[in-house]
N, C-alpha and C positions, 0 to 999 in steps of 0.2 A: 487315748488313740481310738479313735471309730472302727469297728472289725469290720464295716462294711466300705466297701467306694466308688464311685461310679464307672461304667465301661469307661472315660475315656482315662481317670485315674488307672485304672485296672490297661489298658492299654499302654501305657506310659511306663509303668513300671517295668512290664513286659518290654517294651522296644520295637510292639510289634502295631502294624495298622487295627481300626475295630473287624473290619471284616476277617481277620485272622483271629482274633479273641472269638467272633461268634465261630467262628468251624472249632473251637477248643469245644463249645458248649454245646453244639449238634452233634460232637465224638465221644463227649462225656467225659473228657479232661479237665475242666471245669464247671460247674453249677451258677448257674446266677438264678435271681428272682428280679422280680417287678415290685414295689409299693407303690400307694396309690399316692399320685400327685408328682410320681417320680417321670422326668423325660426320659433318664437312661436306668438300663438297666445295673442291679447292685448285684455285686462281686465280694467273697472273703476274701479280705485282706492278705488272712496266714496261707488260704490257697495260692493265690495270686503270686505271695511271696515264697512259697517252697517251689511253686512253678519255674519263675525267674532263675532260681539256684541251679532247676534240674537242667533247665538248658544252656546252660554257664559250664557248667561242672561234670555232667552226666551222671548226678547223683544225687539225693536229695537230703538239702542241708539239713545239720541238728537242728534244734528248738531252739537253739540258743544264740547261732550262727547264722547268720544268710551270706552265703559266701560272694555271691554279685548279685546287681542288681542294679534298676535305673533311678535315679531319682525323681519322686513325683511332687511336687510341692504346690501348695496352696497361698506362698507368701507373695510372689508377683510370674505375672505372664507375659508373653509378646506374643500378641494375632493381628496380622496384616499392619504391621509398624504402628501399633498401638500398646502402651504399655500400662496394665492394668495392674493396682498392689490390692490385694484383697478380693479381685472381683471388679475391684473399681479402677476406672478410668483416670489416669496420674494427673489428667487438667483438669477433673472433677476435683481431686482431693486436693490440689492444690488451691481450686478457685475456693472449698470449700475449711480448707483448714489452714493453721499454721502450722511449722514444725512441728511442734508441742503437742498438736490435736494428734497426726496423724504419726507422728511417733506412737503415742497410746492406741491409737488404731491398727497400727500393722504388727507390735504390739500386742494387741488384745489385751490390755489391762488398764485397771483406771488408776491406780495411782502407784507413786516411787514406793521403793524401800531402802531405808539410806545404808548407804557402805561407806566402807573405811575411809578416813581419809589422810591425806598426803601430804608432804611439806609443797607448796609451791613456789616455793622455791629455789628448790630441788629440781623440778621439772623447769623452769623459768631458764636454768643454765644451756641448756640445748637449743639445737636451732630445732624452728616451729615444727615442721613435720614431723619432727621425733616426741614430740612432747605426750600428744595424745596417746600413742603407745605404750611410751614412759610410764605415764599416767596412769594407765590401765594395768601395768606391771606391776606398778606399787601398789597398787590396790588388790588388788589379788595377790599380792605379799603379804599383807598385812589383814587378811582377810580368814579368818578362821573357819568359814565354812566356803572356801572358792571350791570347791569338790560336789558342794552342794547343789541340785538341779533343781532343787524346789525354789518358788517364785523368784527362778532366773529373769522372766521377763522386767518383774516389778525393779529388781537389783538392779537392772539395765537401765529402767527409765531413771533409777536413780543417781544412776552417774553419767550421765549428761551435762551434768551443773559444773561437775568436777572437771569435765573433757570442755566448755565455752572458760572455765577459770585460769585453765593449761596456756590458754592462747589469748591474751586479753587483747592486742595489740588486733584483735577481730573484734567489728560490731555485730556482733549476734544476732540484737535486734532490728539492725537496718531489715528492710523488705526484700531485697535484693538475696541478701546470704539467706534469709531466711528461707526463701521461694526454693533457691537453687539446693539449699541443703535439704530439702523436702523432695524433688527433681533424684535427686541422688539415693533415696532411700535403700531402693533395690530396683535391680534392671535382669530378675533373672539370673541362671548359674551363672554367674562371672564367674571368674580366679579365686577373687580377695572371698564371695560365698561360699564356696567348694573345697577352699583351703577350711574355711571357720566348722563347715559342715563335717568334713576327714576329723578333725580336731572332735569336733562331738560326736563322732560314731564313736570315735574308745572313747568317750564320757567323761571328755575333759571338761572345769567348769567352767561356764559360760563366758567371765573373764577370758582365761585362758585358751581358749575360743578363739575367742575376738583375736588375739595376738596373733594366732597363724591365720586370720585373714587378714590382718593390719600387713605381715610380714609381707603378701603376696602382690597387697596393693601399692607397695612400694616400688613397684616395678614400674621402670620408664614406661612401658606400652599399657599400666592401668592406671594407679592413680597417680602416676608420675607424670602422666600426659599432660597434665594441665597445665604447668610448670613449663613443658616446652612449647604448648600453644600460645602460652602468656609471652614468651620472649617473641614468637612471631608477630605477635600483634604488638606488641612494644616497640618492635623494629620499624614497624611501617609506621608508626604513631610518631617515632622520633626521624621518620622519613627515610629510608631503609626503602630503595626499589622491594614493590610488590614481590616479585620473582625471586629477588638474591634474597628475601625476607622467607620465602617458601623453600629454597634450595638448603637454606641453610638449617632449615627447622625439620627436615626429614630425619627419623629413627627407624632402622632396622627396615628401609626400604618402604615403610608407613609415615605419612603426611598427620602431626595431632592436629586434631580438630576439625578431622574432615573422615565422613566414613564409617562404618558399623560394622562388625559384624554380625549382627542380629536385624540391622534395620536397613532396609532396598532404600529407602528413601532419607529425607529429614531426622533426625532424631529426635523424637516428641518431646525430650526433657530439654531440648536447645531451642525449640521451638516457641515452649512455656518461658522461657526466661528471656530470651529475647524479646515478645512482644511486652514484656513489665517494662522493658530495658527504655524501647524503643517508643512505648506508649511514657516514660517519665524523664525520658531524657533523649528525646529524639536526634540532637546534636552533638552527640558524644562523639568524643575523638576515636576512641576505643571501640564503637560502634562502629565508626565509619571506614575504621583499620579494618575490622572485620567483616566485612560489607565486600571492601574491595577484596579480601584473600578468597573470600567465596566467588565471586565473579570471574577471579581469573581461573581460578581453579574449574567451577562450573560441579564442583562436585558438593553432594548433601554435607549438612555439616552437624558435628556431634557436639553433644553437651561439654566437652570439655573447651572447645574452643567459644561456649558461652559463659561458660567458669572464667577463663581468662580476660575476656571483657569486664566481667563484674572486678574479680581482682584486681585489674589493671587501672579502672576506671576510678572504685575507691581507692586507690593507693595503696591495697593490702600487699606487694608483693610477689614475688614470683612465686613463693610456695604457697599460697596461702589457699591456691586451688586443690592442691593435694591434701590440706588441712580440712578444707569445707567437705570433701568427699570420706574423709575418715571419720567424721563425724555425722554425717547423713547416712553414710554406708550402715554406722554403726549398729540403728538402728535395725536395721536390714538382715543383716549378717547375725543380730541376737536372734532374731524371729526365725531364722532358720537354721539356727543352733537347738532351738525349743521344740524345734519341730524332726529335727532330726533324735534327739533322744528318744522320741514314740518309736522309732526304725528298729530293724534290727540292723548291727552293724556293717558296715562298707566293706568292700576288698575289690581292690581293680587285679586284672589278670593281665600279664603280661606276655609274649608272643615275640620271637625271633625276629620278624621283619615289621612288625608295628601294625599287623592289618589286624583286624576282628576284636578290635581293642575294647574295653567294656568301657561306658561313657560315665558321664556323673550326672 
């Protein structure tokens, strides 16, 4: 873990704008310095972080403890509806890798380390969404060091093979899943990350991780969406009016596959899959079901309802969207399990009416 980080790191954690970070350092609250070649100014970390505590708490945490705090992360960003994994640009990494490449890039390692493995089929008796989780259950049962935090990344790339065996009845290697499982990697604190990240602040192992973000992605409104955006476009594909095909596919007063709540506009990861879509099969029914739900609707439209196109187009299924996103995510959700054990541990505060709540 790097002791130093940059103002806007250093700002991040904190909660607060940079122009209130710099009045910390004109009062003498905190120190930073300058190196050379640096744009922003560097900040101690463990400052940074007992700081965070003292205005959480009114007190300042043990060494061992950091009682609140925000999360800063270097695994993916969003600036101006553009979604960067590493620094990089997602239609970069995508035009520039496959899964595979950019699994080990987000990542940061160059090759697997093999883990246990599982009956498949054992896993094979469940329906598909469940499999991957399954999967990653058994294996971290049967895993004599799942507790262990050392080269969780490499253990991660290595069960990937294990989580495409789970689901055969998915072509892996088609272009399509590939691109869209790549799209998927990480979009930012989601749910199914913040659940896997809570999970590695008390230094659960990496596996086990994974499972409380797997849990959280099961929800209809994350990676459950995909699943009811697939039956919308299904609808109108088996000719199903546009409208009674949209009325009927609304959850908890939200339309899948239209809408963000990180992105004012388009969603850049539906955007990438759709021009493959559109650029190698410009006549697709499933395209064109989707074409028209966007037109009437008139609203941006997110990756899941580009998930359901591809699903629906190759014949994977209605869940098979939720499956490519637990397996894309996966990759996502390790890197920010690994980066979360550098932390000092998590703790949200809680508040009689819900206001002044600490974020993640």
């Amino acid at each position: 873990m790097d002791q130093w980080i940059t103002t806007s790191e250093a700002a991040a954690r904190l909660g607060v704008k940079r122009g209130t970070l710099y009045s910390y350092v004109s009062r003498g609250v905190l120190v930073s310095r300058r190196q050379p070649g640096q744009s922003e100014s560097l900040f101690d970390r463990t400052q940074i972080d007992s700081l965070a505590a003292a205005k959480h708490d009114g007190r300042r945490a043990g060494d061992r403890l950091l009682r609140f705090r925000a999360v800063a992360t270097r695994v993916s960003s969003i600036r101006d509806d553009r979604l960067y994994l590493r620094g990089r640009d997602v239609a970069e990494v995508c035009a520039a890798m496959d899964f595979a490449a950019a699994a080990r890039f987000v990542l940061a390692v160059d090759g697997p380390r093999q883990v246990a493995t599982v009956d498949d089929a054992v896993i094979a008796a469940v329906d598909v969404e469940r499999r991957i989780p399954l999967a990653v259950a058994l294996i971290a049962a049967h895993d004599p060091l799942r507790v262990d935090r050392t080269d969780a990344s490499a253990r991660v790339l290595g069960l990937l093979p294990a989580l495409t065996r789970a689901v055969p009845e998915i072509d892996w290697a088609h272009p399509w899943v590939d691109l869209l499982a790549t799209t998927l990697i990480d979009n930012g604190l989601a749910a199914s990350t913040t659940a896997a990240r809570v999970a590695a602040s008390a230094r659960a192992g990496v596996f086990d991780a994974l499972l409380a973000g797997y849990a959280a992605l099961s929800g209809p409104l994350h990676g459950g969406a995909p699943a009811a955006a697939y039956d919308m476009v299904d609808a109108v594909v088996a000719g199903t009016p546009v409208e009674r095909a949209l009325a009927d596919a609304v959850i908890d007063g939200r339309l899948p596959g239209f809408g963000h709540v990180v992105y004012g506009g388009p969603d850049p990861r539906a955007r990438i899959v759709f021009d493959r879509i559109r650029h190698d099969m410009p006549d697709s029914p499933a395209l064109a079901a989707a074409d028209q739900l966007t037109a009437r609707t008139g609203r941006p439209v997110n990756v899941d309802l580009a998930s359901a196109v591809v699903a629906r187009e190759l014949e994977l299924g209605p869940r098979a969207g939720e499956v490519l996103f637990q397996y894309g995510r996966t990759v996502g959700m390790a890197a920010h399990v690994v980066e979360e054990y550098g932390e000092a541990p998590l703790r949200w505060r809680g508040s009689p009416n819900g206001a002044d709540r600490a974020t993640s």
